[in-house]
C-alpha positions in Angstrom: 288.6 24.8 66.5 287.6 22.0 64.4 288.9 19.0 64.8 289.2 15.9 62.5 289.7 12.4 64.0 289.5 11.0 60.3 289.4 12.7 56.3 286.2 12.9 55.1 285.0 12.7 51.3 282.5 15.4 50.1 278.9 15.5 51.5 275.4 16.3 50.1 273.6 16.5 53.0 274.0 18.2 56.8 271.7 16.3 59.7 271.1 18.3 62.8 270.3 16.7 66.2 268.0 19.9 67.4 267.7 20.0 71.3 271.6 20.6 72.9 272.7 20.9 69.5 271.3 24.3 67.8 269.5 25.6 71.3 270.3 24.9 74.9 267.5 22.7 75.8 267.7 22.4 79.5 265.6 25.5 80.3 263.0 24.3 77.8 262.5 20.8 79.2 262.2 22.2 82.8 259.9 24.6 81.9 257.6 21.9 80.2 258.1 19.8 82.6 256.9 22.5 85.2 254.0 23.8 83.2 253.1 19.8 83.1 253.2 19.4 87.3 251.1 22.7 87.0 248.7 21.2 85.1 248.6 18.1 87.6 247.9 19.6 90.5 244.8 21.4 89.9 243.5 17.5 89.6 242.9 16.7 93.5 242.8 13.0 92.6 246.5 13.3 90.8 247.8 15.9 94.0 246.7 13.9 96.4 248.9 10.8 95.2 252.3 12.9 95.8 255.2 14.3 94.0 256.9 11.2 92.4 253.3 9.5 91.0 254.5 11.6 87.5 257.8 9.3 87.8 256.2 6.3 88.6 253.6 6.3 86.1 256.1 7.0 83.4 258.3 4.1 84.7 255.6 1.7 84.8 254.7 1.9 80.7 258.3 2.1 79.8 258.8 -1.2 81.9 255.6 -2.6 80.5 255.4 -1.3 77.0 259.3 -0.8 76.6 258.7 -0.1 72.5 257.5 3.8 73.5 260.7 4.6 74.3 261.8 5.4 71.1 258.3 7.6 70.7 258.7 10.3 73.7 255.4 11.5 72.7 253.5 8.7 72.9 255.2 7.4 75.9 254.2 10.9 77.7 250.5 10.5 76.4 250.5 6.7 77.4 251.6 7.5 81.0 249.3 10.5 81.2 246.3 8.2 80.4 247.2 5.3 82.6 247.9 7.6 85.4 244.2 9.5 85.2 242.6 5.7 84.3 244.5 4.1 87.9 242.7 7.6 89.8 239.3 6.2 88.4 238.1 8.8 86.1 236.0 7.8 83.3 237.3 7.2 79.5 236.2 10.7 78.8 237.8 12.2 81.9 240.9 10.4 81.5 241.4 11.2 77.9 240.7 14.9 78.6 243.0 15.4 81.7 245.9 13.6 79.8 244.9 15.8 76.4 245.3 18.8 78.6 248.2 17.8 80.7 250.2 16.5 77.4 249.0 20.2 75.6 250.5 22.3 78.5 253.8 20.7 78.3 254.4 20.3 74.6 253.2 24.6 74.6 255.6 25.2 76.7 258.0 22.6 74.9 258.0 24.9 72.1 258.3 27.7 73.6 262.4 28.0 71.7 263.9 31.2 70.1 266.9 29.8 68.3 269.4 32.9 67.9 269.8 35.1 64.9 273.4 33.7 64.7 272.6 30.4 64.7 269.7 30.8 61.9 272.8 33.1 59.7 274.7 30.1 60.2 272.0 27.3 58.3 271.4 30.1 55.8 275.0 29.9 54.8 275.3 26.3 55.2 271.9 26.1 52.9 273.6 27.8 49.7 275.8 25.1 50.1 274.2 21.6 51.0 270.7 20.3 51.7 269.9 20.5 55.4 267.5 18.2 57.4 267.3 17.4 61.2 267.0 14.1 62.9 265.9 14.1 66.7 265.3 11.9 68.9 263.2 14.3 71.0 259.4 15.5 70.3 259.7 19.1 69.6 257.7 20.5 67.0 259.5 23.0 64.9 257.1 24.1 63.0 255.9 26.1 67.1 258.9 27.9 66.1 261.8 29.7 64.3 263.1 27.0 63.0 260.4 26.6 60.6 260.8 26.3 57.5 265.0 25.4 57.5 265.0 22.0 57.3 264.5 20.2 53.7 263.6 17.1 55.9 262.3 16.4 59.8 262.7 12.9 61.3 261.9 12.8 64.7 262.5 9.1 66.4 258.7 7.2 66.8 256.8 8.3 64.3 259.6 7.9 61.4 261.4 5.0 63.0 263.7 3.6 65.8 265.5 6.5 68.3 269.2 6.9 67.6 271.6 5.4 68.3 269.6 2.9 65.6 270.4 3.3 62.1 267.2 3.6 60.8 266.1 7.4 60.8 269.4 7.7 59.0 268.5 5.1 56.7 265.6 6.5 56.1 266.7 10.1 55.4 269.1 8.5 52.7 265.9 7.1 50.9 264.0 10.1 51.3 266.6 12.3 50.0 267.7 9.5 47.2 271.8 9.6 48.9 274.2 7.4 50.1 275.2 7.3 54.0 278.3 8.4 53.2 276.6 12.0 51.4 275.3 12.6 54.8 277.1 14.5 57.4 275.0 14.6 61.4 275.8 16.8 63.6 275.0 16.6 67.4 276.0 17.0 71.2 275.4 13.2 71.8 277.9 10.6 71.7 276.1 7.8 72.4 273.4 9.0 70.3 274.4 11.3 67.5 277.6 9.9 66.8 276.9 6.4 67.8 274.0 6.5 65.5 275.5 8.2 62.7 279.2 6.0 62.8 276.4 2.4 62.5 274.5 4.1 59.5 277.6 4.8 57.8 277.2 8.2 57.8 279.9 10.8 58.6 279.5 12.7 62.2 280.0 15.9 64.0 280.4 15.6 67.5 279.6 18.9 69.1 281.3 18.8 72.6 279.3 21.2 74.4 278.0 19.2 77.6 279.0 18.0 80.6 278.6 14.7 80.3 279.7 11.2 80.6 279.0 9.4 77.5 279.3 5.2 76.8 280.2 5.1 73.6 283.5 4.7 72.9 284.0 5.7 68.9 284.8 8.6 67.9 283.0 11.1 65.4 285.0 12.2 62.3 284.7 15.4 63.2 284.9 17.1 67.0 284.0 21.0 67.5 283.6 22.4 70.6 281.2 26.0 69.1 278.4 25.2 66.7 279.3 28.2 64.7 282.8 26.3 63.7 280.4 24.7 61.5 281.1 27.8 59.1 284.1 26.7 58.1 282.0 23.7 55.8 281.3 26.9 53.6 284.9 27.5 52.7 
């Protein structure tokens, strides 16, 4: 059932969030994750430093260089680097055991088969508005079968502050030549998604499909529990 907290004027534009939001992401990020520690341990140096020498590489740069967090991909690469440099390897070692270590998890990062039903769904939704996706998370859709159905990819780092901030919003609307309130973003997050959305002054779908405890406190204009509700913006 759809549910709307507030009426909505008409929209140009639907955002997607993409992990959590048109696939469940879980089993992806543990498999990366695991094809990463794979990776790792056939270093000696990196095994022999223990299980949680991943975690506390990764804390370290986002303590000291706390502006990667909005760029998971860089922060990942960063960590990766300092962790092989703080074993002693050389420049070249380091840079190649953190290439190959960031390549097996971002392979396996990828490795996503959105559903046939799910893909029906943007097709439908496509004869009818202009569809982009705005993620805070580093997959590369392009790897797979989602290629190709987005007008428009922002991905927090490389186009601009993470969400909750306004600003890949902002900078869809410039890109695409609209007003916030043409855009309507859809995602599983609260405290991201909507929170982001509701500051750029854009219209949001919260997609209530985790089990989660969320901050914010707002609420999206729009609450739906199925992703394929969405079918009822074609009427």
């Amino acid at each position: 059932m759809m549910r709307f907290n507030r009426a909505i004027t008409p929209v140009k534009v639907l955002s997607f969030d993409l992990d959590d939001t048109l696939y469940n992401n879980h089993p992806i990020i543990k498999a990366a994750l695991q094809a990463q520690f794979d990776y790792l341990a056939t270093i000696e140096q990196w095994h022999a430093k223990g299980p949680n020498y991943w975690r506390e590489c990764r804390n370290h740069i986002g303590e000291t260089q706390p502006e990667l967090q909005s760029d998971v991909t860089k922060w990942r690469q960063v960590a990766l680097r300092y962790g092989f440099a703080q074993l002693g390897f050389s420049d070249r070692q380091t840079q190649e055991y953190a290439n190959a270590a960031y390549k097996a998890f971002a392979d396996a990062r990828s490795n996503i088969v959105v559903s046939d039903e799910v893909l029906e769904l943007l097709a439908q939704l496509r004869e009818k508005y202009t569809l982009i996706a705005i993620t805070n998370g580093n997959v590369e859709v392009d790897k797979f079968n989602l290629k190709g159905e987005f007008d428009l990819v922002l991905q927090a780092g490389p186009h601009g502050e993470a969400k909750p901030s306004r600003a890949l919003f902002d900078k869809a609307c410039a890109l695409l030549e609209v007003k916030p309130s043409d855009i309507l973003h859809i995602g599983d997050s609260l405290d991201t998604d909507v929170q982001g959305a509701n500051n750029a002054g854009c219209y949001s779908v919260w997609l209530d499909n985790q089990d989660c405890i969320y901050n914010y406190k707002g609420l999206a204009d729009i609450e739906i529990t199925d992703i394929m509700q969405l079918a009822l913006l074609t009427k």
